[in-house]
Backbone as CSV, one residue per row, in Angstrom:
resi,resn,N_x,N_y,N_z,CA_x,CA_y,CA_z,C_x,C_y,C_z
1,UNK,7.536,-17.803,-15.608,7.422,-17.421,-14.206,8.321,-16.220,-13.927
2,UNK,7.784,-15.346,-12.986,8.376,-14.073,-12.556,8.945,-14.290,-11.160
3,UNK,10.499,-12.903,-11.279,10.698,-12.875,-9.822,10.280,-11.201,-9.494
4,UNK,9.467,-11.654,-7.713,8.563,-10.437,-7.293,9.086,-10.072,-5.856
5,UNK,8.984,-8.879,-5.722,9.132,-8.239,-4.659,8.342,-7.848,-3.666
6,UNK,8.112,-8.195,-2.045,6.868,-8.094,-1.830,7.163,-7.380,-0.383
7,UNK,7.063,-5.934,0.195,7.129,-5.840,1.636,6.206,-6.054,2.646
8,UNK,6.711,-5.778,3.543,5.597,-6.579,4.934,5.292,-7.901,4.473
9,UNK,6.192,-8.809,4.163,5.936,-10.181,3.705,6.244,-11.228,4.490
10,UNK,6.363,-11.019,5.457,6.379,-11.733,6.789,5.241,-11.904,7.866
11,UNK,4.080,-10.774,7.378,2.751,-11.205,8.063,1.632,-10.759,6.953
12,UNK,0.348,-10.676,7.308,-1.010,-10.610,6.712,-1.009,-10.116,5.306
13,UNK,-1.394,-9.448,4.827,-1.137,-9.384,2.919,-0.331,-9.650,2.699
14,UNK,0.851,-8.914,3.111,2.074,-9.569,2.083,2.282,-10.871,2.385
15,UNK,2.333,-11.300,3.214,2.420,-12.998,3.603,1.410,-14.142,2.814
16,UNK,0.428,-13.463,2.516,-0.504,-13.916,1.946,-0.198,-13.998,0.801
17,UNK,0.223,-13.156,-0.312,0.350,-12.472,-1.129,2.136,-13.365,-1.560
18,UNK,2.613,-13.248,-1.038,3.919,-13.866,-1.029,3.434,-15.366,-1.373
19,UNK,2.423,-16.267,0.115,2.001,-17.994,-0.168,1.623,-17.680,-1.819
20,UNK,0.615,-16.784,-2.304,-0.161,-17.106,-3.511,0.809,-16.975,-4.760
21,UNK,1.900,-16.226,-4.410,2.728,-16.036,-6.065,3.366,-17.442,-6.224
22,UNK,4.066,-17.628,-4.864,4.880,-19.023,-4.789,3.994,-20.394,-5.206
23,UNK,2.986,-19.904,-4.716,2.011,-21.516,-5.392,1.916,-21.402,-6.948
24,UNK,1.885,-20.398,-7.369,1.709,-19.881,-9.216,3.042,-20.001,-9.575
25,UNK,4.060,-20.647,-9.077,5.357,-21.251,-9.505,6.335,-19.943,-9.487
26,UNK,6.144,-18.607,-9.136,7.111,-17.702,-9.270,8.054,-17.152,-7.940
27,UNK,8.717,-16.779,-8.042,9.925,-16.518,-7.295,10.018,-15.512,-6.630
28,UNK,9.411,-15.145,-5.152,9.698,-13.945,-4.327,10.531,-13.435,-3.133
29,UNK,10.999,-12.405,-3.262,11.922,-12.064,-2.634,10.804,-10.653,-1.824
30,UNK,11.334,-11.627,-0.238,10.487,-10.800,0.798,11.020,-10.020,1.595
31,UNK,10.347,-8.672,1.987,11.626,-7.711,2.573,10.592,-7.310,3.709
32,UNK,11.073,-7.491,4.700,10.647,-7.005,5.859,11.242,-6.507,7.238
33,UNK,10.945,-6.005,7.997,12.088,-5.597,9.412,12.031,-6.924,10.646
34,UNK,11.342,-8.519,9.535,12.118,-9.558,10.392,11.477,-10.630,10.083
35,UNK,12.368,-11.829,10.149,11.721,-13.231,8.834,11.370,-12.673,7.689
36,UNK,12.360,-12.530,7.153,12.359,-12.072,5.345,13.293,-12.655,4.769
37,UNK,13.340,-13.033,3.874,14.283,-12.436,2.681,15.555,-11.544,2.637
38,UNK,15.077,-10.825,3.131,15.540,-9.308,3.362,15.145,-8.686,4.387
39,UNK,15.922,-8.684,5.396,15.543,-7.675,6.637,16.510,-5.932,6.437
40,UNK,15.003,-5.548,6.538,15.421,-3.807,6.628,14.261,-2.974,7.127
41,UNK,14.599,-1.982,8.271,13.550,-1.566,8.613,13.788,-0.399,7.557
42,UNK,11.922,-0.140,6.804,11.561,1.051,5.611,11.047,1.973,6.158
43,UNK,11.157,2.131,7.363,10.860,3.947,8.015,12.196,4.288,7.776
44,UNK,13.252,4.053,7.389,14.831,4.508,7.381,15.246,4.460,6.064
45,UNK,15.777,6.287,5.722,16.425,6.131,4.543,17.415,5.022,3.942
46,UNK,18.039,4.863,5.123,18.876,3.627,4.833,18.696,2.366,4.996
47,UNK,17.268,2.027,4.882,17.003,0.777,4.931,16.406,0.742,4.043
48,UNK,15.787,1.600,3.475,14.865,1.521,2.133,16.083,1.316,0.873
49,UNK,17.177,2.003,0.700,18.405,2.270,-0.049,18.829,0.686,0.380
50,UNK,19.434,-0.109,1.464,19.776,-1.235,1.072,19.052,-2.265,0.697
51,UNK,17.301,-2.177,0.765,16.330,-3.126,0.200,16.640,-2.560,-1.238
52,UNK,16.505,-1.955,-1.660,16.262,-1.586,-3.187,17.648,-2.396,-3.211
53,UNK,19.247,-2.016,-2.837,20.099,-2.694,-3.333,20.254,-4.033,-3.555
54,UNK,19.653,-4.835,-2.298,19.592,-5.924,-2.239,18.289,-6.997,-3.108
55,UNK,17.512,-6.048,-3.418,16.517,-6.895,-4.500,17.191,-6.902,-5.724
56,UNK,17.563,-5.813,-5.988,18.416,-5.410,-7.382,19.039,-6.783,-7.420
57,UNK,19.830,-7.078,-6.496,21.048,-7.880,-6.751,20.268,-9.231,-6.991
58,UNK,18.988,-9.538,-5.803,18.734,-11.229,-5.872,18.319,-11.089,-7.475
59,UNK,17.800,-10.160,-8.105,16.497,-10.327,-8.877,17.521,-10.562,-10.358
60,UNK,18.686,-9.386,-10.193,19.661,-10.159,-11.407,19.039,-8.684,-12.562
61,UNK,18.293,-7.834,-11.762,17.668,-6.367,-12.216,16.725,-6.264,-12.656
62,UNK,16.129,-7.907,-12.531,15.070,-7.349,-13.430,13.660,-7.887,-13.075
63,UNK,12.415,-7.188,-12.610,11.031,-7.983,-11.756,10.286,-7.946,-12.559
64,UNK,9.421,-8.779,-12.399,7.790,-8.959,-13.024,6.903,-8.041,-12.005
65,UNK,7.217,-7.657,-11.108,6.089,-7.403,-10.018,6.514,-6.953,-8.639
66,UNK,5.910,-6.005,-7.860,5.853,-5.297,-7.106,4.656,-4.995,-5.665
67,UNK,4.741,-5.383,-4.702,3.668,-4.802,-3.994,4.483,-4.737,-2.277
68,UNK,4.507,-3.187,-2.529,4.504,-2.448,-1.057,3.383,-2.739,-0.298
69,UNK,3.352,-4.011,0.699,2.627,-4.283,1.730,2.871,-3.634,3.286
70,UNK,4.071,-3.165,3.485,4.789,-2.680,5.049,3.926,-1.363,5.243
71,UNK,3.467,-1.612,6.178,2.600,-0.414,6.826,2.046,-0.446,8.678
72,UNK,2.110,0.316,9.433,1.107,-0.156,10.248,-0.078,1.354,10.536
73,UNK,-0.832,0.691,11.219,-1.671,1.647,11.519,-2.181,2.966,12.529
74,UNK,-2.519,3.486,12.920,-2.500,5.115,13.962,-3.185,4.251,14.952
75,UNK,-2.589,4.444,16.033,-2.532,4.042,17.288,-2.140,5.362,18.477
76,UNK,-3.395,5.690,19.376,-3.327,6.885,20.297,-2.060,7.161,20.621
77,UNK,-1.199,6.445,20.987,0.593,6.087,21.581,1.636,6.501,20.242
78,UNK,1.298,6.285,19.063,2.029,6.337,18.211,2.273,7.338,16.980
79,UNK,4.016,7.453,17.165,4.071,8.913,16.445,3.935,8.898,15.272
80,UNK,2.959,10.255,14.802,2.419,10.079,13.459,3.851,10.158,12.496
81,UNK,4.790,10.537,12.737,5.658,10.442,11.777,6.340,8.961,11.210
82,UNK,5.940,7.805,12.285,6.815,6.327,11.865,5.421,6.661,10.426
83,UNK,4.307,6.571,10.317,3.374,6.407,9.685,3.952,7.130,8.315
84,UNK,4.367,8.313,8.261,4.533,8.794,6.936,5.751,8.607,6.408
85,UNK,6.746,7.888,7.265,8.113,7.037,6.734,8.294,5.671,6.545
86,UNK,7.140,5.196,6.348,7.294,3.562,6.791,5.778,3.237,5.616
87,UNK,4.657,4.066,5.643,3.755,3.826,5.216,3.629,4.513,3.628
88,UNK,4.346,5.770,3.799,4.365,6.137,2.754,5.717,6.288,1.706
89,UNK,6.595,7.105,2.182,8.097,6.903,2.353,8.335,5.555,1.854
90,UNK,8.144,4.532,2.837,8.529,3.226,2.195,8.429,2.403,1.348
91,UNK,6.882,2.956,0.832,6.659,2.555,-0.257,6.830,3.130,-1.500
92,UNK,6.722,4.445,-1.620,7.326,5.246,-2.662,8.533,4.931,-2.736
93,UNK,9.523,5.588,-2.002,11.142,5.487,-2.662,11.137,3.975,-2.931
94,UNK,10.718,2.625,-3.002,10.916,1.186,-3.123,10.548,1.423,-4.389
95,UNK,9.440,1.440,-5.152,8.953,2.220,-6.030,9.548,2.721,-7.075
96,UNK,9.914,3.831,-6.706,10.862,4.428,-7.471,12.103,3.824,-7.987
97,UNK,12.892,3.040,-6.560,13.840,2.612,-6.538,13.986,1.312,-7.351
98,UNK,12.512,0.666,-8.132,12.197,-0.493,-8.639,11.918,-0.244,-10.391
99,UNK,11.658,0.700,-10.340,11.020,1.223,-11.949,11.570,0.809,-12.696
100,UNK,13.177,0.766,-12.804,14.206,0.434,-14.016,14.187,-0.915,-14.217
101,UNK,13.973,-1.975,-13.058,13.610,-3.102,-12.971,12.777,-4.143,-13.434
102,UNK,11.343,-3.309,-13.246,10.329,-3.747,-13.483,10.163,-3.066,-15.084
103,UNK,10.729,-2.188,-15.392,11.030,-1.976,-17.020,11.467,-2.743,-17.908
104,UNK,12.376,-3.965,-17.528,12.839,-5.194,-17.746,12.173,-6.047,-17.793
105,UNK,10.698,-6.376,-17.000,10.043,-7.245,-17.206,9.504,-7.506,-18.482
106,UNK,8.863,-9.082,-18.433,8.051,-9.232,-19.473,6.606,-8.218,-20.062
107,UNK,5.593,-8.094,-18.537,4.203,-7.774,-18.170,4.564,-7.014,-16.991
108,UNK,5.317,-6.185,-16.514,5.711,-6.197,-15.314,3.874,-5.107,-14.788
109,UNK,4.014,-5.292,-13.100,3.321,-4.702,-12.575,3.511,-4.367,-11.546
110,UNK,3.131,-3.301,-10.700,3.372,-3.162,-9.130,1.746,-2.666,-8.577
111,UNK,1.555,-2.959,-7.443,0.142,-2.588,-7.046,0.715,-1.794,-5.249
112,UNK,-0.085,-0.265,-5.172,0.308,0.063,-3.670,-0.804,-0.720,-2.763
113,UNK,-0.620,-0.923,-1.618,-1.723,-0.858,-0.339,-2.285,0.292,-0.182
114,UNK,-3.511,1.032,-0.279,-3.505,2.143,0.487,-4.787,1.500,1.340
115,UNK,-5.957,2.096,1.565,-6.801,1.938,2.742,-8.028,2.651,2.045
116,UNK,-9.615,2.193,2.477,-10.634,2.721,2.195,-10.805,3.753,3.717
117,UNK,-9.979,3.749,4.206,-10.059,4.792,5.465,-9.946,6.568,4.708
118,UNK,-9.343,6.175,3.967,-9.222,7.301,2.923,-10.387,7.997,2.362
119,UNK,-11.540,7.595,2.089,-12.681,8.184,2.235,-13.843,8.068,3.152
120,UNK,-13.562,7.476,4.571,-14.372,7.286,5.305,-13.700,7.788,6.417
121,UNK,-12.707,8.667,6.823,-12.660,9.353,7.348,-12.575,10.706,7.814
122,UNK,-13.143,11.559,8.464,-13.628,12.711,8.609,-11.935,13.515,8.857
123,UNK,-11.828,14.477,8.195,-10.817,15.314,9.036,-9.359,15.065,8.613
124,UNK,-9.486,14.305,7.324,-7.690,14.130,6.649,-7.039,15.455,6.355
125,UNK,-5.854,15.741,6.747,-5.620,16.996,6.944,-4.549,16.919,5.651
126,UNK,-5.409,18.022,4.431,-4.929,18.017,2.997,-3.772,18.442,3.332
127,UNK,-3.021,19.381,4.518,-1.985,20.096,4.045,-0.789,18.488,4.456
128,UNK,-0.775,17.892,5.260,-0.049,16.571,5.563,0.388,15.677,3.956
129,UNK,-1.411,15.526,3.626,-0.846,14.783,2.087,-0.086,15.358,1.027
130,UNK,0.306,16.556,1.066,1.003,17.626,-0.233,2.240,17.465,0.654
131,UNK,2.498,17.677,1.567,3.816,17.341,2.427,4.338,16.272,1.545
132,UNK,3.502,14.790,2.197,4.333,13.674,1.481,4.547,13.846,0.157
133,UNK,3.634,14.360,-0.702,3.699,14.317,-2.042,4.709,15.331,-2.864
134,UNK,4.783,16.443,-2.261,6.035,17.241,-2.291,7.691,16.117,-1.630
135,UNK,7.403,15.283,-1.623,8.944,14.419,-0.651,9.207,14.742,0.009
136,UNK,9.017,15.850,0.807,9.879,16.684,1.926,9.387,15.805,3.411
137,UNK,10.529,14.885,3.349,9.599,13.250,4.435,10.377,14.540,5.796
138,UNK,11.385,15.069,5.681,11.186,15.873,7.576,10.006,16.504,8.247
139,UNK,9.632,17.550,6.324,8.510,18.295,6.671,7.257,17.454,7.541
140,UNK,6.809,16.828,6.184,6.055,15.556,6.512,5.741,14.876,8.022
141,UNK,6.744,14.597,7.909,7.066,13.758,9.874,6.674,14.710,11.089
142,UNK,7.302,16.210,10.164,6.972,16.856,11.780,5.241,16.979,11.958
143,UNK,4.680,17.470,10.799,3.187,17.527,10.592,2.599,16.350,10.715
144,UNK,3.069,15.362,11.030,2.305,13.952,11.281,2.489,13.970,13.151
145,UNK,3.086,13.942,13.433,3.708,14.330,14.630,2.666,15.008,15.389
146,UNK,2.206,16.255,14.866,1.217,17.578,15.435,0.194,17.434,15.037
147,UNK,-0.205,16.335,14.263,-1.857,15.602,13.797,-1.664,14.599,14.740
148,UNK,-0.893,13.952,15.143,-1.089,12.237,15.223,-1.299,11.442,14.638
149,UNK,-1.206,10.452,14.569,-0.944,8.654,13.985,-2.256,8.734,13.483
150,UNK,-3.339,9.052,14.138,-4.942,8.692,13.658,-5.019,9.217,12.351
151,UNK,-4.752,10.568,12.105,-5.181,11.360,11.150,-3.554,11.070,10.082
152,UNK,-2.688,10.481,10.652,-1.507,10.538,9.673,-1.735,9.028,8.608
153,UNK,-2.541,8.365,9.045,-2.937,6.985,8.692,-3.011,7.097,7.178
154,UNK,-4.854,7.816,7.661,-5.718,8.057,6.532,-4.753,9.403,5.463
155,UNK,-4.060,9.911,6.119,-3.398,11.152,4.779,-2.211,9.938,4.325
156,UNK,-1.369,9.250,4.801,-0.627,8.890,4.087,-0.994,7.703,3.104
157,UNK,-2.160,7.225,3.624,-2.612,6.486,2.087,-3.564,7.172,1.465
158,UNK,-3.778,8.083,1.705,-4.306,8.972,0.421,-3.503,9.419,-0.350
159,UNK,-2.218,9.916,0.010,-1.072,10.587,-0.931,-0.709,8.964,-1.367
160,UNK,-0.507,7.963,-0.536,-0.283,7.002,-1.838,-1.055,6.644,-3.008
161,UNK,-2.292,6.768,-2.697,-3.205,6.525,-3.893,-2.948,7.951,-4.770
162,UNK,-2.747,9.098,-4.473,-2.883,10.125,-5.229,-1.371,10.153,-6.335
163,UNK,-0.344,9.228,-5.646,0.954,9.411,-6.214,1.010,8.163,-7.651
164,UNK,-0.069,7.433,-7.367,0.416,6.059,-8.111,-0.719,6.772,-9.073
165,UNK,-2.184,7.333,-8.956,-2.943,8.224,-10.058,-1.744,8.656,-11.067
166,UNK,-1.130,9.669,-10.200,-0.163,10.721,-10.955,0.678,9.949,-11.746
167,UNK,1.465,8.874,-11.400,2.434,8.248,-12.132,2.531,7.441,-12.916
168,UNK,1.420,6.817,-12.747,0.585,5.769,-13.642,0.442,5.566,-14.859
169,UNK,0.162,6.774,-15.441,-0.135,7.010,-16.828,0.777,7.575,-17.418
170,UNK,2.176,7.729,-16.963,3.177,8.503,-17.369,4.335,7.567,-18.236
171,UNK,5.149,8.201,-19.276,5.989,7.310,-19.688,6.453,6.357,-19.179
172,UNK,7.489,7.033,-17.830,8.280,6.081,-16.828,7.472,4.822,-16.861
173,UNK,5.954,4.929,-16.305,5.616,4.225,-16.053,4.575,2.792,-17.215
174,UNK,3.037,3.477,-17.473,2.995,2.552,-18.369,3.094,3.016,-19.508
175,UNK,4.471,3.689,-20.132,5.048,4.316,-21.199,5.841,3.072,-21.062
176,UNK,6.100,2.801,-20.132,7.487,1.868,-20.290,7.444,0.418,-19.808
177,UNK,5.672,-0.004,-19.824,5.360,-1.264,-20.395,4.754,-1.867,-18.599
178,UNK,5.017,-0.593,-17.283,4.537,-1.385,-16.306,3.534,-0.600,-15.736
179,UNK,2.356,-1.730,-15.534,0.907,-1.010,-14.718,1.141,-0.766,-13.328
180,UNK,0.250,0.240,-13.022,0.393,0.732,-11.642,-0.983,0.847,-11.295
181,UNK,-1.212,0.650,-9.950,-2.347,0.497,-9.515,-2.632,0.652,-7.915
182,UNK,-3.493,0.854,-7.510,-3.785,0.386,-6.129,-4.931,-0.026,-5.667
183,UNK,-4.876,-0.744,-4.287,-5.876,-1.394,-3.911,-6.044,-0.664,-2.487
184,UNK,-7.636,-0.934,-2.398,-7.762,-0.172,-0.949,-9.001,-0.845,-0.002
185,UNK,-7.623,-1.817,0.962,-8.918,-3.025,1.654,-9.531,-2.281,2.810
186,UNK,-10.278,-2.717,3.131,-10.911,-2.351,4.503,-10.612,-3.269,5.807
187,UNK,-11.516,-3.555,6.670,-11.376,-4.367,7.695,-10.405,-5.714,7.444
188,UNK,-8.985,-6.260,7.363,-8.672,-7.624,7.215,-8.407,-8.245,8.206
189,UNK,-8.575,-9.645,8.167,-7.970,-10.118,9.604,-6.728,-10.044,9.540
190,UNK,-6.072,-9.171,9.890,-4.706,-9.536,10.221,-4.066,-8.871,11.646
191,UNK,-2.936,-9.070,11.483,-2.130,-8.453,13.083,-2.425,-6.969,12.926
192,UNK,-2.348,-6.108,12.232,-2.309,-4.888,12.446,-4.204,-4.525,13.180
193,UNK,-5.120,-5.499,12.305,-5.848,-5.245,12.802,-6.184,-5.545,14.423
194,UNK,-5.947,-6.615,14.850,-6.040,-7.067,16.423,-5.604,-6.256,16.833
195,UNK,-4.090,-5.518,16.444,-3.661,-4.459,17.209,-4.574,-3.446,17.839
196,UNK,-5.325,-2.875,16.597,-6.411,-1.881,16.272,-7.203,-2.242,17.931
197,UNK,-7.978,-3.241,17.257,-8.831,-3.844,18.559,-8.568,-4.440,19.679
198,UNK,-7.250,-4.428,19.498,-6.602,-4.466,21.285,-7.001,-3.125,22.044
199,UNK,-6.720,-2.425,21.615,-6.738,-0.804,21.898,-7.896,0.231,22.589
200,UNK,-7.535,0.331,23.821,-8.922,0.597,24.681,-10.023,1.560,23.708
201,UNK,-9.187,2.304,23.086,-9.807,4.014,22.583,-10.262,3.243,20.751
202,UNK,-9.736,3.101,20.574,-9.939,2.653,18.677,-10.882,1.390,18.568
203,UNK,-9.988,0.405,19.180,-10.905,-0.863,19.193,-12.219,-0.699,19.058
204,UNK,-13.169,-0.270,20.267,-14.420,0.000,19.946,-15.064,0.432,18.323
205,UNK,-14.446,1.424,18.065,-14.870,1.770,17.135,-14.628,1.119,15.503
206,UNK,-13.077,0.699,15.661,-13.347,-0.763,14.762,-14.202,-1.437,15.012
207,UNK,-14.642,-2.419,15.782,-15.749,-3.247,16.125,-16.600,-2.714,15.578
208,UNK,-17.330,-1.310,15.772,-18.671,-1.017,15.450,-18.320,-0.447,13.426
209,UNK,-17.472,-0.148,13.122,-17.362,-0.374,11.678,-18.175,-0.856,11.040
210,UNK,-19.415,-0.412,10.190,-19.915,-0.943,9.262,-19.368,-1.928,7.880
211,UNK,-19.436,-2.967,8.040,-19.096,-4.114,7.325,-20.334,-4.710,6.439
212,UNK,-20.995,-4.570,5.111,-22.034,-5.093,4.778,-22.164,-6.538,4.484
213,UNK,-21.158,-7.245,4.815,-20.645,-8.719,4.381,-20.497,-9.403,5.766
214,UNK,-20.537,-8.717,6.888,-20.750,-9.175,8.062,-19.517,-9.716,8.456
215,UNK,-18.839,-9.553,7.926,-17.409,-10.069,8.518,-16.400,-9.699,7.972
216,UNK,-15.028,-10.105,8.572,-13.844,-9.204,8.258,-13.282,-9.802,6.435
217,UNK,-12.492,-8.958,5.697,-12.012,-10.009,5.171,-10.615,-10.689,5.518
218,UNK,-10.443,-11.882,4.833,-9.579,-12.420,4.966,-8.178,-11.725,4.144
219,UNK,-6.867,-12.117,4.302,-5.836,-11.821,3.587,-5.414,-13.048,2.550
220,UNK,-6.425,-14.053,2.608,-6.099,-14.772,1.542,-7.267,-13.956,-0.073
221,UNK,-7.832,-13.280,0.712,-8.487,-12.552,-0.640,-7.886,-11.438,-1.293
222,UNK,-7.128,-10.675,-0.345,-6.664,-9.664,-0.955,-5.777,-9.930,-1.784
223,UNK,-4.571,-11.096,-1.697,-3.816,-12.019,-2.335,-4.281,-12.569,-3.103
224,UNK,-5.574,-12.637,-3.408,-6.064,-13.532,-4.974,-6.162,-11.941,-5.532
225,UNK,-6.716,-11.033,-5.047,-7.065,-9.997,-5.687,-5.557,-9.178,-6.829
226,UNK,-4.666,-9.378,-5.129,-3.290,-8.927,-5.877,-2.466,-9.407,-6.709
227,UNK,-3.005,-11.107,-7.202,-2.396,-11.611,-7.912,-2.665,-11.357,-9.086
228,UNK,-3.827,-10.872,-9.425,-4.914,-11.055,-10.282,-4.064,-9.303,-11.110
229,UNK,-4.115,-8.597,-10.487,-3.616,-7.109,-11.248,-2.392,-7.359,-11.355
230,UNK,-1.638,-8.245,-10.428,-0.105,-8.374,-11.196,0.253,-9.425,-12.261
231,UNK,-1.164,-9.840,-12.674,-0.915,-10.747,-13.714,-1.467,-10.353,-14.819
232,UNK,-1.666,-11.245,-15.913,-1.406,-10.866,-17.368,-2.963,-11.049,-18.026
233,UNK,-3.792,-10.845,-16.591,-5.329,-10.555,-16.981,-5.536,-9.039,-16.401
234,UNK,-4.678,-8.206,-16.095,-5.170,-7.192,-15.123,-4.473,-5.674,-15.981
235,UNK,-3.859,-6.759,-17.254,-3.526,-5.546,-18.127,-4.162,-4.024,-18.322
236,UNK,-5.569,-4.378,-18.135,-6.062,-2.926,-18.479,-6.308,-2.303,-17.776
237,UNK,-5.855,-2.631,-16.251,-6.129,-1.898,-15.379,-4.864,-0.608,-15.101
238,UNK,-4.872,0.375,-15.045,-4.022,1.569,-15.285,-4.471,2.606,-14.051
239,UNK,-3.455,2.801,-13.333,-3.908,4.206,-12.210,-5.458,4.120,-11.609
240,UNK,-5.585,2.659,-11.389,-7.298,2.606,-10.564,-7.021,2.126,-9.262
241,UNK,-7.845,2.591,-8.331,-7.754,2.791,-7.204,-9.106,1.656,-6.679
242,UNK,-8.923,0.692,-6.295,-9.575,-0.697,-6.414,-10.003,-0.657,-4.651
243,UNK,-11.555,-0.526,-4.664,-11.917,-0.901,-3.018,-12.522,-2.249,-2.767
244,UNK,-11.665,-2.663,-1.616,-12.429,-4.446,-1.266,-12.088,-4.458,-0.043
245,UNK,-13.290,-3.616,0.694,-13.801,-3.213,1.958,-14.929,-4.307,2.024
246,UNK,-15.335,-4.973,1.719,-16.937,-6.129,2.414,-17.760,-4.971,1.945
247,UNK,-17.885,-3.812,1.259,-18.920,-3.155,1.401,-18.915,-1.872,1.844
248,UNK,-17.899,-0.814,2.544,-17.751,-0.280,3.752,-18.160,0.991,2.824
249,UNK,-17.192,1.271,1.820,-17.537,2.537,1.685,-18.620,2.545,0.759
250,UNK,-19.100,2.041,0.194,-20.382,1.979,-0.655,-21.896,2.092,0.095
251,UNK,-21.582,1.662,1.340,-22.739,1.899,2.607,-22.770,3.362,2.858
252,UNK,-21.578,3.679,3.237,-21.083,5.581,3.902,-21.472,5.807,3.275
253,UNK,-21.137,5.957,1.654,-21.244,7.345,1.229,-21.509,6.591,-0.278
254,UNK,-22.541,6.425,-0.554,-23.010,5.858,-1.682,-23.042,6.556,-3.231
255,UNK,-23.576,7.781,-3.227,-23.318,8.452,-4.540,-22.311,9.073,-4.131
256,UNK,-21.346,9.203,-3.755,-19.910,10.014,-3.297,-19.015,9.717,-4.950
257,UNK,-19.349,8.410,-5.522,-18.630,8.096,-6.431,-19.344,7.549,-7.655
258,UNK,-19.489,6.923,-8.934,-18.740,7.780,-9.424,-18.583,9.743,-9.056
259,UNK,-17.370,10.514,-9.538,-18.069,11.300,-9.082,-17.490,12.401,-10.708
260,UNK,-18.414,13.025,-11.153,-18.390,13.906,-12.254,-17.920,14.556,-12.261
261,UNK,-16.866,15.418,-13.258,-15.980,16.730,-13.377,-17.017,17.770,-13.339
262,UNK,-16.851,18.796,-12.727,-17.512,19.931,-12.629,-18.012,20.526,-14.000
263,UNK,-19.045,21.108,-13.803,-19.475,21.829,-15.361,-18.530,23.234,-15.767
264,UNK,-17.971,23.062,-16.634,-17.054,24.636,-16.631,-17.782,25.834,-16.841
């Protein structure tokens, strides 16, 4: 049995995700900005720096497993910059801040959250995602800021999926024995989503979201899903970018993917 690290583990995936490791007999340490484990808010350099310290310490240095769940979503009211320090930011430097750790493991693995909003939405503004991906989180913030939360959503889990591609296959990473991966759900029931559909202006248009499964999914699936790549059947999975939308983007945009390298 492994000890795992899990943020936003105080509500919907990670909470989920947290019940399912603990029933598989392993040991998690939950970090969130309240009922955790570990309380630290991860839009803050210095909260991300004392979670990393403080897992270090429960874990004794050394994890089986990883999943940055803390995120919320673009909301008309809300500044696009909490989004690219909390959503992206927070999960990278944790990340980073975990590598030497999870190098220690037996099988170790970490999986990001990102979002199938990432290709189903119109208008992700490329220069935002090279921001995050360059680190420059001021730059970043201010350009999330002058997009808004809507459009800072969908870029900052695209640069997460584009960062865990990049790193994935690299020594650090499964050079040094741990898979990286991400997953990218669509509609779940959880709080962030009600939020969504509380929301005079968004709501609607969640609602009308094409779903081919007719309903939302649950967060007890994404948690079988995430157990499943952080375990010792999901070995061969390396820098894949995993969609479990009910269907969503396979409806949009159907031959969009696979999609072929250009002819030189």
């Amino acid at each position: 049995m492994g000890i795992y690290a899990i943020t936003g583990a105080a509500s919907g995936i990670g909470a989920a995700t947290t019940k399912r490791l603990k029933s598989d007999g392993h040991t998690v340490i939950g970090i969130d900005i309240q009922e955790a484990d570990i309380v630290a808010d991860l839009s803050k350099p210095s909260g991300r720096a004392e979670a990393i310290e403080q897992v270090l310490e429960k874990s004794g240095g050394s994890l089986e497993g990883f999943v940055p769940c803390a995120g919320v979503m673009g909301l008309p009211n809300r500044a696009g910059s909490l989004l690219v320090s909390l959503n992206y930011f927070g999960a990278i430097d944790l990340l980073k801040g975990f590598r030497e750790a999870l190098s220690q493991g037996e099988s170790a693995a970490a999986v990001g959250v990102s979002s199938n909003s990432t290709t189903i939405s119109p208008g992700v503004p490329n220069s935002l995602i090279q921001a995050c991906l360059e680190g420059d989180e001021e730059k970043a913030c201010k350009m999330a800021d002058d997009f808004g939360s809507m459009l800072a959503y969908p870029a900052t889990k695209t640069a997460l999926a584009y960062w865990i591609r990049r790193h994935a296959v690299t020594p650090e990473w499964i050079g040094s024995g741990i898979n990286l991966n991400a997953i990218a759900p669509g509609m779940i029931e959880t709080a962030m989503t009600a939020e969504g559909l509380a929301d005079p202006l968004i709501g609607p248009h969640i609602k009308n979201l094409i779903v081919p499964t007719k309903r939302p999914g649950k967060p007890e699936e994404i948690a079988d899903f995430l157990a499943f790549l952080l375990g010792p059947k999901g070995r061969f999975f390396v820098g894949s970018i995993l969609f479990c939308d009910g269907g969503t983007d396979a409806e949009i945009r159907p031959d969009a993917w696979p999609s072929p390298m250009p002819t030189p």
